[in-house]
N, C-alpha and C positions, 0 to 999 in steps of 0.2 A: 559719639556724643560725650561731652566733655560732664565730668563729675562735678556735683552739688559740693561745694567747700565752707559756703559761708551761710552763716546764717539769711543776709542780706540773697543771695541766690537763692537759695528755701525759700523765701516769702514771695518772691516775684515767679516760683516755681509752680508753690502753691494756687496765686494769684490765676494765672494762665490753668490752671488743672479746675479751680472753680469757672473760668469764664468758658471754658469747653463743658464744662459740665451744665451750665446754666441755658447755652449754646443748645445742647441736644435735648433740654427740657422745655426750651420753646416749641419744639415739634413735637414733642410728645405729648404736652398737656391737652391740645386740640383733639388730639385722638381716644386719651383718656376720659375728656368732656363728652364726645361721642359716645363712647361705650357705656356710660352712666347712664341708668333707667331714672334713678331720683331726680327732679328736676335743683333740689336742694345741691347735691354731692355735685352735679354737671354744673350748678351757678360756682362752687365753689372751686372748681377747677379753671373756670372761664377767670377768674375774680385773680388766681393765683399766676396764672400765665401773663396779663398785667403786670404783678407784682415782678416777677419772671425777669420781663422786657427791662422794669427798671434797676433791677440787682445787675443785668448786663451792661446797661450804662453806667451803673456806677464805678464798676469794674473796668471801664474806659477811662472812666476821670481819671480813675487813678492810674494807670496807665501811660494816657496822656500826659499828669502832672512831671513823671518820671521822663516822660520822652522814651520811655519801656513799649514793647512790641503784645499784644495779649493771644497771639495767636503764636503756635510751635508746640503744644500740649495736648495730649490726648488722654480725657477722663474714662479709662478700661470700667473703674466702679461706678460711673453714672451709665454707661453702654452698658453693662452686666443688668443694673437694675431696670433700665428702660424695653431689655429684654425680659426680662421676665415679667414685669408686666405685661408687655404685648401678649407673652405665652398665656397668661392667666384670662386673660380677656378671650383667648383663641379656647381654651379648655371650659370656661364655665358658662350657663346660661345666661339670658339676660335679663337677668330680674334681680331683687334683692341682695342674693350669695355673688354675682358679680362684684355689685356694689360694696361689699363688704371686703371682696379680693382687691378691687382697685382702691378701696381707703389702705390695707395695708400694704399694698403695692406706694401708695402715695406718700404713706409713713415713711416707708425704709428710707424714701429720698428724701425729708424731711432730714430726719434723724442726720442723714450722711452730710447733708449742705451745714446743718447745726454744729457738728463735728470740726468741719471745714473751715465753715466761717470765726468758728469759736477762734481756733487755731491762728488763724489768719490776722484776726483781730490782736490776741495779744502779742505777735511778732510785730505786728506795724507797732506796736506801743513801745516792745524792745527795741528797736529799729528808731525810735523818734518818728515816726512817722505818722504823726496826728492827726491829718486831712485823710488819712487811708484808714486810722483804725476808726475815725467818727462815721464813715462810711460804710466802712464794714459791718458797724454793730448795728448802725439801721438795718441792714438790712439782715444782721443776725436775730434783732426781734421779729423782724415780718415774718423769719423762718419759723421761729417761735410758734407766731399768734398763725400762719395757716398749719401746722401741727395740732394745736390747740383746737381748730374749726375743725380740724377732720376727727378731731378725737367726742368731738360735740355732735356731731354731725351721725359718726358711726353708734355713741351710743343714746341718743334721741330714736332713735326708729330702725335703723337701717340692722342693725343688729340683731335686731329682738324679730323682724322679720323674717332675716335668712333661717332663725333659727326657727323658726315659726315653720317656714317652709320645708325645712329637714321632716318637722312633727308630722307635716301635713303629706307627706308622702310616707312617712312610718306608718301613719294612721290607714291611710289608704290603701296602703299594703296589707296590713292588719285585717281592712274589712275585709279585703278582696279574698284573704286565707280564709276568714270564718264562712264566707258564701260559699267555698269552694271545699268545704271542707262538710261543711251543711247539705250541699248539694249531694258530693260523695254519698255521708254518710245516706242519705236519700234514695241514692241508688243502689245502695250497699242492702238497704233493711227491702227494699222493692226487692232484691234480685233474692232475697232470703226468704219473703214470704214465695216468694215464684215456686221454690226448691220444695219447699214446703209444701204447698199444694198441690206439687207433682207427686211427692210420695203417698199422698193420698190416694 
């Protein structure tokens, strides 16, 4: 494979690394709404896979206006992250502390597209290419404002629960030592007066 030389190749490089990456988050978001106990965080996933669908179109126009191909790239950091979420989903229960893994699972790819698209956006602007960076940057706010929903979303409730439910099995645990401990000592002081009464 031939090396990156110009700036002009970097952007239409980048271009194709974001529409593979956009590409493998259509499939993913469906599964991440599934995994979601909230019916809030699962609306918010459904709402973004939408958004999704249309940051992949845009990525065609632009494409298209070029007469540019958007396929031949492959995003290893959207695969990396799409894995580990699947793993996080496979390792935790399904309740609240899920829900709190797949928002920062859903951060990381947030953050990465924000990165991406930042990047992308002010190349088209070095590049003169102004139909591509007004496109971009819509769709670098929508990355924005569902970053923002998840960040609203994780500390309204979903947070304050997982942690809730850490307490609620400390606690539980807690009781369980003092019964068990009660109990013992129960049959500690019985098996004491026993001894006692034998020496008698």
């Amino acid at each position: 494979m031939a090396k990156v030389t110009t700036m002009e190749e970097l952007f239409w490089d980048e271009l194709r690394d974001l529409y593979d990456a956009e590409t493998q988050l259509t499939r993913a978001l469906p599964k991440m709404a599934k995994a979601a106990s909230s019916s809030e965080l699962r609306a918010a996933f459904e709402d973004h896979l939408a958004e999704t669908e249309g940051h992949v179109d845009r990525l065609e126009r632009i494409f298209e206006a070029a007469d540019e191909k958007p396929t031949g790239k492959k995003c290893a950091a959207m695969a990396g992250l799409v894995k580990e979420g699947e793993e996080m989903v496979d390792d935790t229960a399904e309740d609240a502390v899920r829900d709190a893994g797949l928002i920062m699972a859903a951060q990381k790819v947030e953050h990465y597209e924000i990165s991406g698209y930042g990047s992308a956006r002010t190349h088209a602007e070095l590049l003169g290419n102004q139909n591509a960076a007004e496109l971009l940057e819509e769709t670098l706010q929508e990355e924005k404002e569902a970053d923002e929903k998840l960040t609203e979303i994780a500390e309204s409730s979903i947070n304050e629960e997982a942690a809730g439910r850490g307490e609620e099995i400390v606690g539980a645990g807690s009781d369980m030592i003092s019964r068990t401990v009660g109990s013992e000592s129960g049959r500690s002081g019985s098996a004491g007066t026993r001894r006692k009464t034998g020496t008698r």
